[in-house]
matplotlib code that plots the C-alpha trace (Angstrom):
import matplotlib.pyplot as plt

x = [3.4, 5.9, 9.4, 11.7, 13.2, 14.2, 14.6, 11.9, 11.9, 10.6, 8.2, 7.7, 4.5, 3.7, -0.2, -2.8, -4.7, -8.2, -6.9, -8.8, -7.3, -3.5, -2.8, -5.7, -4.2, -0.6, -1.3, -2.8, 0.0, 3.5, 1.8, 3.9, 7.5, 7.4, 6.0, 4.8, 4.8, 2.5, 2.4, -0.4, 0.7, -0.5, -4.3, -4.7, -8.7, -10.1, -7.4, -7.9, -7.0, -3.7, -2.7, -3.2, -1.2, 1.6, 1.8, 2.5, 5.2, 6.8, 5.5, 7.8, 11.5, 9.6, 7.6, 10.9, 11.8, 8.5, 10.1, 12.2, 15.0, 12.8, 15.2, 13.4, 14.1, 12.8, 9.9, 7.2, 5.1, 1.6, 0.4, 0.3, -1.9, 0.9, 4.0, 1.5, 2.3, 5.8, 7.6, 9.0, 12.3, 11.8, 10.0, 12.8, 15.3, 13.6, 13.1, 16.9, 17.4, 14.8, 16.5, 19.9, 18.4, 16.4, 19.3, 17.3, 15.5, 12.9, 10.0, 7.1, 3.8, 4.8, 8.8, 7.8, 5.2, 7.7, 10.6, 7.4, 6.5, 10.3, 10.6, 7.9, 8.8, 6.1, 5.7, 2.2, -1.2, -4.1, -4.7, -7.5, -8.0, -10.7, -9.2, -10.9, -10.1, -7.7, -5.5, -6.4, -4.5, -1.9, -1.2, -1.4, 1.1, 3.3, 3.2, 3.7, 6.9, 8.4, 8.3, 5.6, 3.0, -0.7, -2.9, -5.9, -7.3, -10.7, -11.7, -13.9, -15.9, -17.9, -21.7, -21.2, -18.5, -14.4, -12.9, -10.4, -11.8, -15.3, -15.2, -16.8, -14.6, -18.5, -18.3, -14.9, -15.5, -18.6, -17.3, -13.9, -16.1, -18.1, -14.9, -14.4, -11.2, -8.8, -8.3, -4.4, -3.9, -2.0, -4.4, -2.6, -5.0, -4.1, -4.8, -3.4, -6.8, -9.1, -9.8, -8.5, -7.5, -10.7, -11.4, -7.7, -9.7, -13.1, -11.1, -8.3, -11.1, -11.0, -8.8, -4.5, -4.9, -1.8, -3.5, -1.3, -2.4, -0.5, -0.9, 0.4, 3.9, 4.1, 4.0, 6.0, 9.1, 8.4, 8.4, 11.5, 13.9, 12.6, 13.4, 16.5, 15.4, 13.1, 9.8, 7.6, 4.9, 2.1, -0.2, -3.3, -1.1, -3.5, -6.7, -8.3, -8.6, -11.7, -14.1, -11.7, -11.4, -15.2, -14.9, -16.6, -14.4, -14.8]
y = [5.1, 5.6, 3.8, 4.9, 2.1, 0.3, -3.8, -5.8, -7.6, -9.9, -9.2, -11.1, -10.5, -11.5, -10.9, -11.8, -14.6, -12.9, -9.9, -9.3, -5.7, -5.7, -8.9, -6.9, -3.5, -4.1, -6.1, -3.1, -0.4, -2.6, -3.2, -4.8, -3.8, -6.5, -9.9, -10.3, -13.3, -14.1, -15.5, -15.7, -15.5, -18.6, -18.7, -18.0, -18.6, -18.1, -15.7, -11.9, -9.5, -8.6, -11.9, -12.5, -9.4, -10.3, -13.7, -12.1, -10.5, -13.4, -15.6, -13.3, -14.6, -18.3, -16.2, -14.8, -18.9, -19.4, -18.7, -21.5, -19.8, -18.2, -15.2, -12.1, -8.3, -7.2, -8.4, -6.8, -7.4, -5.9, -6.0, -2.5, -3.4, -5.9, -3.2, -0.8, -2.9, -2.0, 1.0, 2.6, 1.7, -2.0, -1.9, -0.6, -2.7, -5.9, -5.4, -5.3, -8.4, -10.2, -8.2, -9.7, -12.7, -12.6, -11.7, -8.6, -5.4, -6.1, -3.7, -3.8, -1.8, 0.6, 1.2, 1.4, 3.9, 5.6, 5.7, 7.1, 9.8, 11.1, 11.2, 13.4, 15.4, 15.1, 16.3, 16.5, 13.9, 13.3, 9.3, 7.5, 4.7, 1.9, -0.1, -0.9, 2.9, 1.0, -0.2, 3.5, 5.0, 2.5, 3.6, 7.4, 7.3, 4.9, 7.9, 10.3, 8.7, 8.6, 12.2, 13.0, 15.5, 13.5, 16.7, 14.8, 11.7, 10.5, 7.0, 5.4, 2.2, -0.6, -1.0, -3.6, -2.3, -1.3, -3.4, -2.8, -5.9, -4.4, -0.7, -0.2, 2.9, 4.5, 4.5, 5.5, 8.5, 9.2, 9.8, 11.6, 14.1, 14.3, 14.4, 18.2, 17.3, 20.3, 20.7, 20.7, 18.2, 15.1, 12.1, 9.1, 6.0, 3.3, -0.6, -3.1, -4.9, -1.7, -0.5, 2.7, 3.0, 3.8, 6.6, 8.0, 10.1, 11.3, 12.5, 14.3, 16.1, 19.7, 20.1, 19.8, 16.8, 14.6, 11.0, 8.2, 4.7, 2.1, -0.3, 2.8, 3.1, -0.5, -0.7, 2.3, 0.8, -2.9, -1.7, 0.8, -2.1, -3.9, -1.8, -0.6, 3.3, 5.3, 5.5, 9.0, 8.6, 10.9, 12.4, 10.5, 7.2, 5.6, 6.3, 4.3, 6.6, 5.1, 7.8, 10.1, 7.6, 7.1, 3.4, 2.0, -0.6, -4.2]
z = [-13.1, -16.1, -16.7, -19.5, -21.3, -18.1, -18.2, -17.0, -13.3, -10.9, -7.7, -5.2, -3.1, 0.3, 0.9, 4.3, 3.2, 2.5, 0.8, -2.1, -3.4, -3.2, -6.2, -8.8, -7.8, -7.9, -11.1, -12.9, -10.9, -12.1, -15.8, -18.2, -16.5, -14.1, -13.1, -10.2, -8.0, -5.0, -1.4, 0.8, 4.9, 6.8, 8.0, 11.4, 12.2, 15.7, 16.8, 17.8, 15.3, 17.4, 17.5, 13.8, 12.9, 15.6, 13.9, 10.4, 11.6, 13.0, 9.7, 7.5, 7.9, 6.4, 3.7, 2.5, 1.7, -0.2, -3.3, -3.0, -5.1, -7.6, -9.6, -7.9, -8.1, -5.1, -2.6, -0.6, 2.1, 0.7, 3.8, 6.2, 9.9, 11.3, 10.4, 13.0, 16.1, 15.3, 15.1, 12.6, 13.4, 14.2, 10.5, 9.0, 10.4, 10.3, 6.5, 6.4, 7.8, 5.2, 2.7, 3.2, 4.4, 0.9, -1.3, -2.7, -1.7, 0.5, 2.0, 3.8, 2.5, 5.2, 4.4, 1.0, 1.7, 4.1, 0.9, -1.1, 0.4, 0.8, -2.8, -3.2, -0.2, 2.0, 5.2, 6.4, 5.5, 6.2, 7.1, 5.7, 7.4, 7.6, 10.2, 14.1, 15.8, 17.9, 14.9, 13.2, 16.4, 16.1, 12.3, 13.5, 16.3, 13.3, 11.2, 13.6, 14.7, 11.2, 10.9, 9.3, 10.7, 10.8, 10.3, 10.5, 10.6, 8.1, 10.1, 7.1, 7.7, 5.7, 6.2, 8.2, 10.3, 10.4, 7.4, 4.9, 2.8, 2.7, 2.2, -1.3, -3.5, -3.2, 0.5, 0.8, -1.7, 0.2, 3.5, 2.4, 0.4, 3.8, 5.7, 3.8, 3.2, 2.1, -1.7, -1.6, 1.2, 1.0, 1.8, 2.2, 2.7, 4.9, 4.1, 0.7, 0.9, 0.6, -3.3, -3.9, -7.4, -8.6, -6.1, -7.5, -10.1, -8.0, -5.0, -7.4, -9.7, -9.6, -6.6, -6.3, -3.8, -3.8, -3.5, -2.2, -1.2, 0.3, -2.6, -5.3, -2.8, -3.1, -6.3, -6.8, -4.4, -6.5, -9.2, -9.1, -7.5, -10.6, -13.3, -11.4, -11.3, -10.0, -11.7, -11.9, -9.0, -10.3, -8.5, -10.0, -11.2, -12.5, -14.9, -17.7, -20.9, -22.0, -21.6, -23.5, -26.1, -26.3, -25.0, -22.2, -19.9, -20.3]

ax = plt.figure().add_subplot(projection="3d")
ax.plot(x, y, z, "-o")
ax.set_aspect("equal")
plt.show()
């Protein structure tokens, strides 16, 4: 993602406790434009997967205090399965009650997504998603209700079961390629805490695929409040020149 010469900002970040994706992915996404600042959600062991999610919901109005005062330029919930036991509406409105509650823009991963794909004008996806098929359902009706027409839906999974945490960016490559996926769709994957920048490039190789994840709309609405415009969302937003610099990554 690309700013002109915009000032820099503050993000806050509320994230689920285990989440190892959305902190190194919005990291690399916001760049040198922002800081960004993080919470984790309360722990909430020995509780169904509902209840957990039901309880970040409800955790959010005391997340929005964590920053004790901290100067921020926007805040974001990086953190999509709980916004699916909601509609889109009760999303949307209860991010504008933290907003004015928070004294600056605030968004969950899925309003921010939402706000995304209006900018680019998009009307049908395909949903990638490695949640349970329970949640996955959830997520499609969500989508469905917001307008947008779900053309088809690529349920992914980790070796060892449904988890956003532990699909590889092998696997999920694997099974969208196996998924025959259309060459000009518009795959949106589900899910902060699954890896999807380095699948950006792979999936988006010799096709016109538009490739949006929910951590690259998060980032994209962050970073945007921050700066105080709109930044370009590309369709592959992020790729590391090395190989066309004859580097190999650290």
């Amino acid at each position: 993602m690309r700013t002109g010469s915009a000032r820099r900002g503050r993000v806050g970040v509320i994230v689920a406790p285990a989440n190892p994706s959305a902190e190194p992915e919005l990291t690399r996404l916001l760049g040198s434009r922002a800081d960004m600042h993080v919470a984790r959600l309360p722990v909430r062991r020995r509780l169904p997967l509902a209840e957990r999610l039901e309880g970040y919901n409800d955790d959010l109005p005391l997340m929005v205090s964590a920053f004790d005062g901290l100067p921020l330029s926007a805040m974001v919930m990086a953190c999509s399965e709980p916004r699916y036991l909601l509609g889109p509406d009760a999303d949307r409105d209860q991010c504008a009650e933290l907003s004015a509650m928070a004294g600056v823009p605030f968004a969950s991963a899925t309003l921010a997504t939402r706000e995304a794909l209006d900018h680019v004008v998009v009307g049908d996806i395909v949903l990638v998603s490695p949640y349970q098929p329970w949640l996955t359902e959830l997520a499609e009706r969500f989508w469905k209700s917001a307008g947008l027409n779900v053309t088809r839906v690529v349920q992914v999974r980790a070796k060892d079961g449904y988890s956003s945490y532990a699909v590889t960016p092998a696997e999920l490559i694997n099974q969208v390629e196996l998924a025959e996926v259309p060459g000009d769709a518009v795959l949106l994957f589900t899910g902060t805490g699954m890896a999807t920048l380095p699948v950006l490039g792979p999936l988006s190789a010799g096709n016109d695929r538009l490739l949006l994840t929910s951590n690259l709309c998060t980032a994209w609405w962050a970073l945007s409040h921050a700066v105080g415009q709109h930044v370009k969302l590309g369709r592959v937003p992020y790729r590391r020149p090395m190989a066309a610099q004859g580097r190999r990554p650290a």
